[in-house]
Steps between C-alpha positions, in 0.01 A plus 500: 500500500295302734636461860350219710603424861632154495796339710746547200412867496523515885805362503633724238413790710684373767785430394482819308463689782769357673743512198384876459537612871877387473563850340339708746804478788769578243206818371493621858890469601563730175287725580565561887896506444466665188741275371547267233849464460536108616187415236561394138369650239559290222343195738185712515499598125506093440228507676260789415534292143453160626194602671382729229532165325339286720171825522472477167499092493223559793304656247543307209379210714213696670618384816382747781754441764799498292388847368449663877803372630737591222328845480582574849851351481569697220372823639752434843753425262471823310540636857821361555634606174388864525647499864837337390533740239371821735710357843785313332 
């Protein structure tokens, strides 16, 4: 995999970024309260599968950006889950 820095991939890490940091007030609030009992789980399921999708489309495509930012989304995802399951 090659990864140039062009405005496509720019942009892509932007809005990545962006997209990605959405995840980390919901992360935090779980963790301070040590509750979880307003999130949905099945939401966040749907989602740890739609972006496992879209990682492994990232990769298929060789597309740098879409790999980083569905990596970390993932891994804050995978957060929520374990907290929702451990906090309720």
């Amino acid at each position: 995999m090659e990864f140039s820095i062009d405005f496509s991939n720019i942009i892509g890490i932007i809005a990545g970024a962006i997209t990605t940091s959405a995840l980390i007030p919901q992360v935090l609030k779980i963790y301070k309260t040590k509750s979880a009992k307003d999130i949905s789980l099945t939401m966040f399921i749907f989602m740890a599968v739609g972006i496992s999708l879209w990682l492994l489309y990232g990769f298929l495509i060789e597309e740098f950006p879409v790999i980083l930012a569905n990596t970390v989304s993932l891994f804050l995802i995978g957060l929520i889950i374990i907290m929702k399951i451990r906090y309720g």
